[in-house]
N, CA, C and O atoms as a GROMACS GRO file, in nm:
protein
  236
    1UNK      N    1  -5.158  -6.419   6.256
    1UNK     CA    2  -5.026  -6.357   6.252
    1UNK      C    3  -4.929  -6.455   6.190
    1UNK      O    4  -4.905  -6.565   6.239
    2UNK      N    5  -4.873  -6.407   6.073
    2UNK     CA    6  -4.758  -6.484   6.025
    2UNK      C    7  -4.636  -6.459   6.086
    2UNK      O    8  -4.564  -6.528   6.157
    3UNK      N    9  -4.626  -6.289   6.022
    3UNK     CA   10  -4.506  -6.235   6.073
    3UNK      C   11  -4.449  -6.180   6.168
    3UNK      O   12  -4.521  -6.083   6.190
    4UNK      N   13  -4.338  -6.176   6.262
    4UNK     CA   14  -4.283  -6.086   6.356
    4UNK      C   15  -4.215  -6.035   6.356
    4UNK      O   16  -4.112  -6.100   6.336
    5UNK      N   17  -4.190  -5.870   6.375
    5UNK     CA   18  -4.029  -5.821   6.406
    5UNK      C   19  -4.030  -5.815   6.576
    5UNK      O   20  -4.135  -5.837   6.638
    6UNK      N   21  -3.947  -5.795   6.621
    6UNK     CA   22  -3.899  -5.766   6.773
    6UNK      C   23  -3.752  -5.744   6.817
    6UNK      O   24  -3.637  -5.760   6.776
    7UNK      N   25  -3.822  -5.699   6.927
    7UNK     CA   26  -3.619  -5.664   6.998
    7UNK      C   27  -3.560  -5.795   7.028
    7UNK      O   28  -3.614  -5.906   7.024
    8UNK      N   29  -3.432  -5.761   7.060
    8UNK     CA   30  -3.411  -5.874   7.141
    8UNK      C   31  -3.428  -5.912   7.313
    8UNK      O   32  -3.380  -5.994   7.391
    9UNK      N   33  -3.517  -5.811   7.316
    9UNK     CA   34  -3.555  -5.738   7.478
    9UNK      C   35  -3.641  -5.855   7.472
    9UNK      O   36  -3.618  -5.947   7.550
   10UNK      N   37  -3.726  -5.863   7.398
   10UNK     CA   38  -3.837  -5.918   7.394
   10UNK      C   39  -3.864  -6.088   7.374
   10UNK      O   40  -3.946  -6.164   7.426
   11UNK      N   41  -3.745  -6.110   7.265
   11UNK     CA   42  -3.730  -6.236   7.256
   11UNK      C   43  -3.631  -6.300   7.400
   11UNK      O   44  -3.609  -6.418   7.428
   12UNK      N   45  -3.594  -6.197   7.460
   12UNK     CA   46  -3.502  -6.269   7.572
   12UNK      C   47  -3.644  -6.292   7.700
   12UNK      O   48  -3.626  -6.368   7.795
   13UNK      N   49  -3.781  -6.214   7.682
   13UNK     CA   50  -3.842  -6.187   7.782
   13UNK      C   51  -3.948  -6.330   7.786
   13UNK      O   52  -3.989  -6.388   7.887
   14UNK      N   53  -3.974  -6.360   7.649
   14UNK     CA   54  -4.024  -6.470   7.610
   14UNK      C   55  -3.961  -6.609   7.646
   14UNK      O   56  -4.024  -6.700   7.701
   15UNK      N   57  -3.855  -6.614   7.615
   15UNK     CA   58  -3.725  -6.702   7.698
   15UNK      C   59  -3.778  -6.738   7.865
   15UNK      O   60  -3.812  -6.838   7.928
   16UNK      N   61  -3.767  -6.639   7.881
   16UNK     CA   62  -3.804  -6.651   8.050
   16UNK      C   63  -3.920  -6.649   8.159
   16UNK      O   64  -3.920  -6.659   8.282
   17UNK      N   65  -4.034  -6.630   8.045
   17UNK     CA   66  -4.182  -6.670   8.058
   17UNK      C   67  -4.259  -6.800   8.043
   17UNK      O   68  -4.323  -6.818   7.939
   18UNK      N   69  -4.258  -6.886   8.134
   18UNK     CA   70  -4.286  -7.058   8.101
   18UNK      C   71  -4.402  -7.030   8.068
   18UNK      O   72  -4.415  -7.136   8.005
   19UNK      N   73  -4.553  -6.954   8.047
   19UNK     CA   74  -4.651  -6.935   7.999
   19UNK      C   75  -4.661  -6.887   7.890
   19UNK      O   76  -4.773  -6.857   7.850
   20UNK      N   77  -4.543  -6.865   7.807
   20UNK     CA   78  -4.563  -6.817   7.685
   20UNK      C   79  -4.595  -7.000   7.592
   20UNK      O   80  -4.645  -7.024   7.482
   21UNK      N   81  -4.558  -7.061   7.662
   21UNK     CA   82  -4.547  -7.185   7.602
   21UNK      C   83  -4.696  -7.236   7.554
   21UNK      O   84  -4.722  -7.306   7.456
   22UNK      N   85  -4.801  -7.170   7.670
   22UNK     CA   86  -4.952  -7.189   7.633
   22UNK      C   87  -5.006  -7.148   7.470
   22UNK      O   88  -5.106  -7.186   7.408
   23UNK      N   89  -4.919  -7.074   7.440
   23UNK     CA   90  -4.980  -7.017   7.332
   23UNK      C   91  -4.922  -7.139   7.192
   23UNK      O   92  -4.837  -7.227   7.202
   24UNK      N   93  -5.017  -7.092   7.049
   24UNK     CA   94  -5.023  -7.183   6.934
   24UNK      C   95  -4.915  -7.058   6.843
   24UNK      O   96  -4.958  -6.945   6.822
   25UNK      N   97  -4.780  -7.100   6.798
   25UNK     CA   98  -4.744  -7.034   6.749
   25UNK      C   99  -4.712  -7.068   6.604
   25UNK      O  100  -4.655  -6.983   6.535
   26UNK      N  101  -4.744  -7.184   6.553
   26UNK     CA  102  -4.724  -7.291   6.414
   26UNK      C  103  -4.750  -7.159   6.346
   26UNK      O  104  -4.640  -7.126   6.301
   27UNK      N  105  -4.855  -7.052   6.310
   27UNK     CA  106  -4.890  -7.010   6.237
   27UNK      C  107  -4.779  -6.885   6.153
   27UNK      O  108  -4.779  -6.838   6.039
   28UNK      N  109  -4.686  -6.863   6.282
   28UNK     CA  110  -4.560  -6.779   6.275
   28UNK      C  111  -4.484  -6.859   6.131
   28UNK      O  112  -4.470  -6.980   6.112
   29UNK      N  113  -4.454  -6.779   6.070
   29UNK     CA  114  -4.403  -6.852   5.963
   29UNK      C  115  -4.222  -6.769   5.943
   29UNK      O  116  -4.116  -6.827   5.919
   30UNK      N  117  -4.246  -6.630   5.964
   30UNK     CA  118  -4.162  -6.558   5.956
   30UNK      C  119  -4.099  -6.479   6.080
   30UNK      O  120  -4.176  -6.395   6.124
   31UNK      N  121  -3.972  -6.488   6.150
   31UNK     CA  122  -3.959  -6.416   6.276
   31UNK      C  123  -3.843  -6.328   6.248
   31UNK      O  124  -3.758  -6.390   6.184
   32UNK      N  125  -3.804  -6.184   6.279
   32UNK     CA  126  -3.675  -6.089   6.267
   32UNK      C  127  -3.697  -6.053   6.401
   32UNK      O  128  -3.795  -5.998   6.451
   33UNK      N  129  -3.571  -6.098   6.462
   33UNK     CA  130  -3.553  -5.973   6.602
   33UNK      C  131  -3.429  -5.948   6.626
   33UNK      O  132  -3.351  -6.043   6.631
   34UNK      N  133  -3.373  -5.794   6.648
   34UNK     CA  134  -3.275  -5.785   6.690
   34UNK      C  135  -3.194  -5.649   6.741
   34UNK      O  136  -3.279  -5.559   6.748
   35UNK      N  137  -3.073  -5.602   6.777
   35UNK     CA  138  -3.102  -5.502   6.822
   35UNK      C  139  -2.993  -5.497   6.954
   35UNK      O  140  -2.977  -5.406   7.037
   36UNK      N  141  -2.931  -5.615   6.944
   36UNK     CA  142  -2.873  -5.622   7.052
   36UNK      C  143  -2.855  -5.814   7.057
   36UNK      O  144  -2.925  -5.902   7.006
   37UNK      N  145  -2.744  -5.818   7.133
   37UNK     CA  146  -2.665  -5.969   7.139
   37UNK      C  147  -2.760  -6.078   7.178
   37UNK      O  148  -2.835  -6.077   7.276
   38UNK      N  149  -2.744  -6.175   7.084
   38UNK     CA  150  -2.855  -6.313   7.145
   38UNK      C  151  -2.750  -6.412   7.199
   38UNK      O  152  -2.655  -6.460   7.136
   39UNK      N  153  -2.777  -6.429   7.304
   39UNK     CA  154  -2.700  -6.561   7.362
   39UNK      C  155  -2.772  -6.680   7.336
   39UNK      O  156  -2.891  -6.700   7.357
   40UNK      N  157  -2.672  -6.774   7.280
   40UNK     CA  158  -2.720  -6.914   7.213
   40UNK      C  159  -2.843  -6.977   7.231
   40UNK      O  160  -2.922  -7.014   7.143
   41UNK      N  161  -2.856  -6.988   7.388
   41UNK     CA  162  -2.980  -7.032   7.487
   41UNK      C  163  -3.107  -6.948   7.436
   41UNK      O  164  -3.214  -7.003   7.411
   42UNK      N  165  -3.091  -6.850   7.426
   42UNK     CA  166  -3.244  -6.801   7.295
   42UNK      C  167  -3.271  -6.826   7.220
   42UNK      O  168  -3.380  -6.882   7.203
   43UNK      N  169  -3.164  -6.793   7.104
   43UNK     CA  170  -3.171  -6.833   6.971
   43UNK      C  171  -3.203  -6.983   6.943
   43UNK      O  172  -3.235  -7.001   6.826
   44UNK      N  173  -3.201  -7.100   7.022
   44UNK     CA  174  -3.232  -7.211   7.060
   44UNK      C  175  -3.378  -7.209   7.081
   44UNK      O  176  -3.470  -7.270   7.026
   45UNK      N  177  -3.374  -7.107   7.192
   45UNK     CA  178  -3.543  -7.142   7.218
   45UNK      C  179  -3.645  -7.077   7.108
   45UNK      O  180  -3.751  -7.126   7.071
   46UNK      N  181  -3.590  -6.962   7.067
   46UNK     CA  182  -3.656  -6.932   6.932
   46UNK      C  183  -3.697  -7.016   6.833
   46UNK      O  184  -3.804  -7.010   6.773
   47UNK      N  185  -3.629  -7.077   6.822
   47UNK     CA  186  -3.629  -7.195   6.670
   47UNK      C  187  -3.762  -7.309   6.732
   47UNK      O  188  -3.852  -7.349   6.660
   48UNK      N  189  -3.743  -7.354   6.910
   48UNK     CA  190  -3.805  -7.429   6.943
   48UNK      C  191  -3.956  -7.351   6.911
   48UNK      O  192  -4.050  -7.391   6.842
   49UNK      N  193  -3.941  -7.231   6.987
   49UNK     CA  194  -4.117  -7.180   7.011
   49UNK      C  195  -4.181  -7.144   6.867
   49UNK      O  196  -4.292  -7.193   6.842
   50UNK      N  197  -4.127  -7.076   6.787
   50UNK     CA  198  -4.189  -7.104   6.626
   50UNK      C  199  -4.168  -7.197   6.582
   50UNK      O  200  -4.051  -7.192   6.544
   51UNK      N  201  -4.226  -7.324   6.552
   51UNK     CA  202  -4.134  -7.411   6.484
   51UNK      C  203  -4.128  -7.419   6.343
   51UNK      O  204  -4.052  -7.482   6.269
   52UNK      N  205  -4.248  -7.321   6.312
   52UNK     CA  206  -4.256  -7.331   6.152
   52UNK      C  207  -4.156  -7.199   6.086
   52UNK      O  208  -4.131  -7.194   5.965
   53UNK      N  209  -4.130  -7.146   6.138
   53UNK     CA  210  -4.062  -7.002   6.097
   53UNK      C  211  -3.947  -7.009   6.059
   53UNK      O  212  -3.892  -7.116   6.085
   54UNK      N  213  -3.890  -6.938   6.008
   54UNK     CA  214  -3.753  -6.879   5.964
   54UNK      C  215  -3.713  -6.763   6.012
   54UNK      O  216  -3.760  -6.649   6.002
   55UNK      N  217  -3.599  -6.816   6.079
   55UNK     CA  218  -3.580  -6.697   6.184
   55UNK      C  219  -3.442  -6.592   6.167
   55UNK      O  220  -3.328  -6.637   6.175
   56UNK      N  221  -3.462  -6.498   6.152
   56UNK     CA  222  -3.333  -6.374   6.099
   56UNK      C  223  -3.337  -6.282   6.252
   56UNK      O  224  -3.425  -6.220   6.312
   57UNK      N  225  -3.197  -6.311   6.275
   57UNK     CA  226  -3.108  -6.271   6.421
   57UNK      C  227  -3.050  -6.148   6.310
   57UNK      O  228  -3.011  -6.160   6.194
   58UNK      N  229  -3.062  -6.048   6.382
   58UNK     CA  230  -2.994  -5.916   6.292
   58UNK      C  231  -2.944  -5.858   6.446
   58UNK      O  232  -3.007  -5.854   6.551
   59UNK      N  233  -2.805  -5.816   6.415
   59UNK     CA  234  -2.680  -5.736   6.548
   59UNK      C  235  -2.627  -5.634   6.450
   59UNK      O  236  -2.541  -5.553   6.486
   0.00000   0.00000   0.00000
């Protein structure tokens, strides 16, 4: 998997799952989620959990 779209349901749900951290996500290159308001503290952790990606916040 390179690419992702998602809500922001989803990226907030990931946020708050300390086992999502188990997973290898380098391969993410590309991330879009949105759909609704990101509070900073995500959009933070987003950047952390892909680290290879480029990430497009769309409201």
């Amino acid at each position: 998997v390179t690419w992702l779209t998602m809500g922001t349901a989803m990226v907030n749900r990931l946020y708050k799952i300390e086992e999502a951290w188990q997973y290898d996500m380098s391969t993410v290159n590309r991330v879009n989620f949105g759909g609704g308001v990101s509070k900073l503290e995500v959009m933070l952790f987003a950047r952390k959990f892909f680290p290879n990606a480029a990430i497009l916040c769309i409201y």
